[in-house]
C-alpha positions as CSV (number, residue, x, y, z in Angstrom):
1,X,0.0,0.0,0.0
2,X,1.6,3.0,-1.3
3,X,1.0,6.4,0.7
4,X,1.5,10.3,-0.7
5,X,3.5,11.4,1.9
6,X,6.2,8.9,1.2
7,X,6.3,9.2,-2.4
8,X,7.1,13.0,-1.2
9,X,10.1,11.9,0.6
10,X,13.7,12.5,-1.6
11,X,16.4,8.7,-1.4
12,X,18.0,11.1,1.9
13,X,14.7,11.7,3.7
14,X,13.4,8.5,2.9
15,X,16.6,6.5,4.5
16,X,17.0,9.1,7.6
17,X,12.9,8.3,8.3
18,X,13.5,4.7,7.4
19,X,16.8,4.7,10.1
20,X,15.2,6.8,12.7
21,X,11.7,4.2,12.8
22,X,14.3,1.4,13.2
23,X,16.2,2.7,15.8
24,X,13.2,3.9,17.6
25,X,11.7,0.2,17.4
26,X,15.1,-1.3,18.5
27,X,15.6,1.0,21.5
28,X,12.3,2.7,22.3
29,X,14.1,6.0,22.6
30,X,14.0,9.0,20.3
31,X,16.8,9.1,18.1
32,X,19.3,12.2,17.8
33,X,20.9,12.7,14.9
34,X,24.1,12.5,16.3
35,X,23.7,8.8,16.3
36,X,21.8,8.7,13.1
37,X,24.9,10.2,11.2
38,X,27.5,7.9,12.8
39,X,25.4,4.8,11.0
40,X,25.6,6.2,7.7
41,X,27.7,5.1,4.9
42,X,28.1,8.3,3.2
43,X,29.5,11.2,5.1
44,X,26.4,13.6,5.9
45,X,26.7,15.7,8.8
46,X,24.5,16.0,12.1
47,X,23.3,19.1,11.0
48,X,21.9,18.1,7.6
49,X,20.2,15.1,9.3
50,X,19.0,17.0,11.5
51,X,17.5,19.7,9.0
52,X,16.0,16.4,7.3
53,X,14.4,15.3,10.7
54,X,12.6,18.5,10.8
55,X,11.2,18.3,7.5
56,X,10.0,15.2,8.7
57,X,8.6,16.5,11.8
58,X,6.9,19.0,9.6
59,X,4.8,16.7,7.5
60,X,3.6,14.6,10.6
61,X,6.0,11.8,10.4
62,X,8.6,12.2,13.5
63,X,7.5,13.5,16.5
64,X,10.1,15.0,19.3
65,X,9.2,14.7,23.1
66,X,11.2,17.3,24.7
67,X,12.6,20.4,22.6
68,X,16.4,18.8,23.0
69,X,15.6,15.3,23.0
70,X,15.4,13.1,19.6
71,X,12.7,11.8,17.3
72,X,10.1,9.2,16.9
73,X,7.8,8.2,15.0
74,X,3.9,9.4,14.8
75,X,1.2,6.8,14.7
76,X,1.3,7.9,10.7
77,X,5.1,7.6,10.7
78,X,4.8,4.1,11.9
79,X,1.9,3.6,9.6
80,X,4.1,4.9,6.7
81,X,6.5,2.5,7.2
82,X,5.0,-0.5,8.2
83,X,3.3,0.1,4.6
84,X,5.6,0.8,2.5
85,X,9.4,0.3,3.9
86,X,9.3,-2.4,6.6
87,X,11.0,-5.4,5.5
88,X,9.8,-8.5,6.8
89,X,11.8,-11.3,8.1
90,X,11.5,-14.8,7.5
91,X,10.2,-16.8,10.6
92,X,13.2,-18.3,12.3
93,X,13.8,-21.5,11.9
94,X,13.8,-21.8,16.3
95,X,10.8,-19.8,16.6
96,X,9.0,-22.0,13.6
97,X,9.8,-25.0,16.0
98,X,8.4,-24.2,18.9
99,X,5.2,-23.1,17.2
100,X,5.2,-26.6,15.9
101,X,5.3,-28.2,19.1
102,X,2.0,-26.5,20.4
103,X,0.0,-27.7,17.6
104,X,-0.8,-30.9,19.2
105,X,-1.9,-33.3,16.5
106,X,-2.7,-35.9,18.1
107,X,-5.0,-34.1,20.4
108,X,-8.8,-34.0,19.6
109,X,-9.1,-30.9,22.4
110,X,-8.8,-27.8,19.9
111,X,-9.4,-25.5,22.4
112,X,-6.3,-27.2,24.6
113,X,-4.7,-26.4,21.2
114,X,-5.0,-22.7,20.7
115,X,-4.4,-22.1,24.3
116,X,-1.1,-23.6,24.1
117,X,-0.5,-21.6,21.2
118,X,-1.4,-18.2,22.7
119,X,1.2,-19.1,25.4
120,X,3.9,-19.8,22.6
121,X,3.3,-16.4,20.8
122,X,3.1,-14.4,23.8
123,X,6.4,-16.0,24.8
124,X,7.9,-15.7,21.5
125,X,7.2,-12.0,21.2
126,X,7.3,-10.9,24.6
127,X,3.5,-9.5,24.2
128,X,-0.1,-10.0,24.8
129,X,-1.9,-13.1,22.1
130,X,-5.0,-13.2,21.6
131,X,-6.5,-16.0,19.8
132,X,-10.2,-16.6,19.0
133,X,-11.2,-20.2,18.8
134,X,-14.2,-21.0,16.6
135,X,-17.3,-21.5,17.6
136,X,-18.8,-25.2,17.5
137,X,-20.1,-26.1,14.4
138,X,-20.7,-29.8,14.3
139,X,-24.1,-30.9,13.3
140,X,-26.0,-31.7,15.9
141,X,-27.3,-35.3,16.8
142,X,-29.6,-34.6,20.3
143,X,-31.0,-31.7,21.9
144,X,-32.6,-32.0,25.6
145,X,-34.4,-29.5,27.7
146,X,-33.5,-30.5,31.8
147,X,-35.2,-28.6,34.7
148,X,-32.5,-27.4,37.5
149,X,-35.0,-25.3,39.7
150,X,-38.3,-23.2,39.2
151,X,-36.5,-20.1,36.7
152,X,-33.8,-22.5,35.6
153,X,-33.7,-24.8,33.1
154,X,-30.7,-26.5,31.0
155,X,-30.5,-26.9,27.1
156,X,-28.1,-30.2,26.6
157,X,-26.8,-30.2,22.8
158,X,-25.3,-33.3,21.8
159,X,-23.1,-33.5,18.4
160,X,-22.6,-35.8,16.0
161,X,-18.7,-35.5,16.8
162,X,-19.0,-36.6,20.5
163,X,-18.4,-32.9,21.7
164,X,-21.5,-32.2,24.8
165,X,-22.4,-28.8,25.7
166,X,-25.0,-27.4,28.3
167,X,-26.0,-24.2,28.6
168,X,-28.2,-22.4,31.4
169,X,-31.2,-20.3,30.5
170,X,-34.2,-18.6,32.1
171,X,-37.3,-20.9,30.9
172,X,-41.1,-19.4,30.6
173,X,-43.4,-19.7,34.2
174,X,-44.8,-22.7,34.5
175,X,-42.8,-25.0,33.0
176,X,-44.3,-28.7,32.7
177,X,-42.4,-32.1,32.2
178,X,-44.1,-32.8,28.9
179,X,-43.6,-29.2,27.5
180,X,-39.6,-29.8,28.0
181,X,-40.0,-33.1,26.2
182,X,-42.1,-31.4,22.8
183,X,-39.9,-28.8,23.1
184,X,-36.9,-31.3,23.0
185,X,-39.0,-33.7,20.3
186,X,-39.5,-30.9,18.5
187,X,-36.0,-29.3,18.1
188,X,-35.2,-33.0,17.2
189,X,-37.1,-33.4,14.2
190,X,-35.4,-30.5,12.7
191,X,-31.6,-30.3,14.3
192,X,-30.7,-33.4,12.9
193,X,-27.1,-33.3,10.6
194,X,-27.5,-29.4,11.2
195,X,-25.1,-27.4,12.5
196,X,-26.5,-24.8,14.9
197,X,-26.2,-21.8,12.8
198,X,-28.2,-23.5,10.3
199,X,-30.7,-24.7,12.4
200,X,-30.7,-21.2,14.1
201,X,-31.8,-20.0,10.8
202,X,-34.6,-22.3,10.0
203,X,-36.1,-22.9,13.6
204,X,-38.0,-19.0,13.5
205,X,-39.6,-19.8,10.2
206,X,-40.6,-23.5,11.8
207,X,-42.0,-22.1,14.8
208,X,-44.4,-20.0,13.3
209,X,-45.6,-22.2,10.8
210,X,-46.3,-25.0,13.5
211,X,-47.2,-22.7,17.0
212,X,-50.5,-24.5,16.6
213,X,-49.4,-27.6,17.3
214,X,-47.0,-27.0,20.1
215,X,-48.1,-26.4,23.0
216,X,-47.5,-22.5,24.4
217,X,-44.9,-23.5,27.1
218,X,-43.3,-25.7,24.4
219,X,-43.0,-23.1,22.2
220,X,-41.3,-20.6,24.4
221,X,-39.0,-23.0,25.6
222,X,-37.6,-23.6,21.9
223,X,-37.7,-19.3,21.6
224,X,-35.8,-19.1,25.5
225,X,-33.5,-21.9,24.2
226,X,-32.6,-20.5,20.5
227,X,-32.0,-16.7,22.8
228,X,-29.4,-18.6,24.3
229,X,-28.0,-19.9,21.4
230,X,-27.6,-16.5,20.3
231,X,-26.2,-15.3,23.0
232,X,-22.7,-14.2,24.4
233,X,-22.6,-18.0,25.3
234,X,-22.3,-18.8,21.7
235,X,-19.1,-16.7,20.7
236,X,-16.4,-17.7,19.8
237,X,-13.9,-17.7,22.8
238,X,-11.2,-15.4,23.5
239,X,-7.8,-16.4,24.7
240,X,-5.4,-13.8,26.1
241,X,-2.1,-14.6,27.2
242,X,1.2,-12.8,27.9
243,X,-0.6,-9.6,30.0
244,X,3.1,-9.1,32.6
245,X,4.7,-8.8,28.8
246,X,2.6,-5.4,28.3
247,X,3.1,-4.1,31.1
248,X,6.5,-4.7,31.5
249,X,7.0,-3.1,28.5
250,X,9.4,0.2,28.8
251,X,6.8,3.0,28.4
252,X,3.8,1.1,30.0
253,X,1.2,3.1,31.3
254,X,0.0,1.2,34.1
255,X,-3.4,2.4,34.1
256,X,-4.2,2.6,30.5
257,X,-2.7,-1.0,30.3
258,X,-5.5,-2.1,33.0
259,X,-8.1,-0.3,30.3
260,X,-7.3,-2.6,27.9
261,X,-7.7,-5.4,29.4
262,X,-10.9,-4.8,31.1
263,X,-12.4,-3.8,27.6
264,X,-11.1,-7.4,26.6
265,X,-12.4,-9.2,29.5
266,X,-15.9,-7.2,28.9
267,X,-16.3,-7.1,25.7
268,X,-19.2,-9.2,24.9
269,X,-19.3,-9.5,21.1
270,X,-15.4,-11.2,21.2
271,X,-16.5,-12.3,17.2
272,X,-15.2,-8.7,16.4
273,X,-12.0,-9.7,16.2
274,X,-13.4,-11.7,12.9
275,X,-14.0,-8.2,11.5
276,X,-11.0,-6.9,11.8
277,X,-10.0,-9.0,9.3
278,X,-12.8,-8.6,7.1
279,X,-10.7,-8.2,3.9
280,X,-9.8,-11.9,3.7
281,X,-6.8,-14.0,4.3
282,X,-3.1,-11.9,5.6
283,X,-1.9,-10.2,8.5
284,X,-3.4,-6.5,9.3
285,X,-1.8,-4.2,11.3
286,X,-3.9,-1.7,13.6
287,X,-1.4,0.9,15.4
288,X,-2.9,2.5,18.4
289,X,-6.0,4.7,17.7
290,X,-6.8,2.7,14.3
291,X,-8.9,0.1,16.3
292,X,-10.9,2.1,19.2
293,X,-10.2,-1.6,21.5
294,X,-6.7,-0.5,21.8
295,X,-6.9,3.3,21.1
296,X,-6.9,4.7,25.2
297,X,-3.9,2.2,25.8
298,X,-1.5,3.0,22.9
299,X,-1.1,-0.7,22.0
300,X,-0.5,-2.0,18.2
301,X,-2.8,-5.3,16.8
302,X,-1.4,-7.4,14.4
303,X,-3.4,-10.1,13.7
304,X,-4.1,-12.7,11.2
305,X,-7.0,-15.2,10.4
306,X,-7.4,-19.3,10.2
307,X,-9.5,-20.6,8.2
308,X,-10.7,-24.1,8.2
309,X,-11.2,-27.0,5.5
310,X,-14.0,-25.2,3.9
311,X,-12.5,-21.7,3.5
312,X,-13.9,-20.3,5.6
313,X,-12.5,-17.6,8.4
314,X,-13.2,-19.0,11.7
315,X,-11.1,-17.5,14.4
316,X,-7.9,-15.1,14.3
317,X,-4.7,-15.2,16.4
318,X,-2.6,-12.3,17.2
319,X,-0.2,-9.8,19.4
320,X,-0.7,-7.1,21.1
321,X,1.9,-5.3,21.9
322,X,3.2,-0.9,22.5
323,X,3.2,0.6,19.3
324,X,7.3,0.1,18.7
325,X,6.3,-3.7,18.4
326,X,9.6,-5.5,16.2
327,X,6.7,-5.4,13.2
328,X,9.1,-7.4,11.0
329,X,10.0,-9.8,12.9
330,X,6.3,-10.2,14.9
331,X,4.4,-10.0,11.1
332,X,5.3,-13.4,10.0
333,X,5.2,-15.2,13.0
334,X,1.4,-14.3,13.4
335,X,0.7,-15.5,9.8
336,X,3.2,-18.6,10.1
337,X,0.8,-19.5,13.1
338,X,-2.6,-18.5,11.5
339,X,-1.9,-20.8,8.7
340,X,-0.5,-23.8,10.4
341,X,-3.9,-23.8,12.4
342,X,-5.7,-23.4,9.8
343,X,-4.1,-26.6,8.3
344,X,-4.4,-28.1,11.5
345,X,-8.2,-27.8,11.4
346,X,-8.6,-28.7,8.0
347,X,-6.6,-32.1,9.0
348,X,-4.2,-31.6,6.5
349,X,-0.3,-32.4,7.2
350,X,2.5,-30.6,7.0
């Protein structure tokens, strides 16, 4: 992706931006031009580089804490660059490995899986995964409606792969025995080699067409049931690791830090993190106040997602990390990972 601003930039401003971003993600410090004109090949003095660095600071690029001190880069400085003059590494062959080794092959437990592989990336990067499992979408062999207590009740969905889940929901008042089994009998007749988002989009239409032959508690049973279906309950789930690696980090900001991860822990539609990566396969980048979960604390996203044997995108894993994150080194670790669990759902080998 090609920006204005850098096709503005002349070779010298260009390699003096380029040299200043690198140093800044190396050290975390603002660079002085002092420094900057000791690295360079040709002999330019500190004074023209620093004349550059103005320029620079002019058209938004560099930014300079204190009046004496160096520069660093803008949010659209890093932008810039991580656009259009980052190179990226290849994934090292050591890092690769122990990637590897959390995939887990011959483990059935995906979710085991991904959690293990949050832990790798946080500990590879030294920052914060996330990884969003996908949802469950096995069809469905058995559904059952249980009473726990008067305002309880418990939906038991069985699937075809062996995988159980109950959830809790509020039922309608006055409940009877033989409304919980039509309600089950008649979720049955239907959820049979369906996954639950296809039977979520079929059971409205069925309801309506046969409310006069369930009986009324029946039917509000399959409506409480199919809320709770729809509910936070069925989200994907969101795996953070890594959180002492954030706010260890050199310029952590204790408190904004804390803001972050209470908007993760609260956030209740976690299947946003799909969107972010609504323009298909790859990594994407989001540098603080481009995604408004990680604007207040000044943290950078870079995620990537998996998809599974069908194509389609199903969860995303990534890092979160302050915004002079090692980009080219964390970028293809991130998609090195998306794709080999991608390939690990899909069952393929390799």
């Amino acid at each position: 992706m090609s920006n204005p601003l850098l096709a503005e930039l002349n070779d010298r401003s260009r390699e003096v931006f380029r040299r200043v971003v690198e140093a800044y993600l190396a050290s975390g410090e603002p660079v002085g031009s002092r420094s900057l004109s000791r690295d360079f090949s040709e002999k330019i003095s500190a004074a023209t580089i620093r004349n550059v660095m103005q320029d620079l600071e002019h058209l938004g690029l560099l930014d300079s804490p204190h009046i004496s001190a160096g520069r660093m880069p803008t949010q659209l400085g890093l932008r810039i660059f991580v656009d259009g003059l980052m190179e990226i590494d290849k994934v090292d062959p050591a890092d690769r490995d122990q990637i590897e080794q959390t995939m887990g092959h011959d483990s059935p437990d995906i979710t085991t899986m991904l959690d293990r592989v949050g832990s790798a990336l946080s500990a590879l990067t030294q920052g914060a995964s996330l990884v969003l499992s996908p949802k469950h979408e096995a069809p469905i062999r058995h559904i059952e409606f249980v009473s726990l207590a008067p305002g309880r009740a418990l939906v038991v969905l069985v699937f075809s792969d062996g995988h159980v889940e109950n959830r809790i929901f509020t039922p309608p008042a006055g409940q009877t025995p033989s409304a919980m089994r039509e309600a089950g009998n008649f979720l049955n007749a239907f959820a049979a080699g369906r996954t639950l988002s296809e039977l979520r989009s079929l059971i409205g239409s069925e309801i309506a067409r046969h409310r006069a032959e369930l009986d009324g508690l029946a039917a509000a049973l399959v409506e409480q049931g199919l809320a709770q279906w729809e509910s936070e309950a069925a989200d994907a789930r969101l795996i953070v690791r890594g959180r002492a690696n954030l706010l260890g980090t050199q310029e952590a900001d204790l408190d904004r830090i804390r803001v972050l991860f209470d908007d993760l822990e609260r956030k209740r539609d976690i299947a946003e993190f799909l969107q972010l990566t609504d323009e298909g396969a790859g990594v994407r980048i989001f540098i603080g106040s481009e995604n408004k979960l990680f604007s207040l604390s000044g943290s950078s996203l870079v995620v990537s997602p998996y998809m599974n044997a069908d194509r389609k995108i199903v969860g995303a894993v990534g890092v979160i990390g302050p915004t002079r994150l090692n980009y080219g080194r964390i970028v293809p670790i991130v998609d090195y990972t998306a794709q080999l669990v991608g390939r690990v759902l899909s069952g393929q080998k390799g």
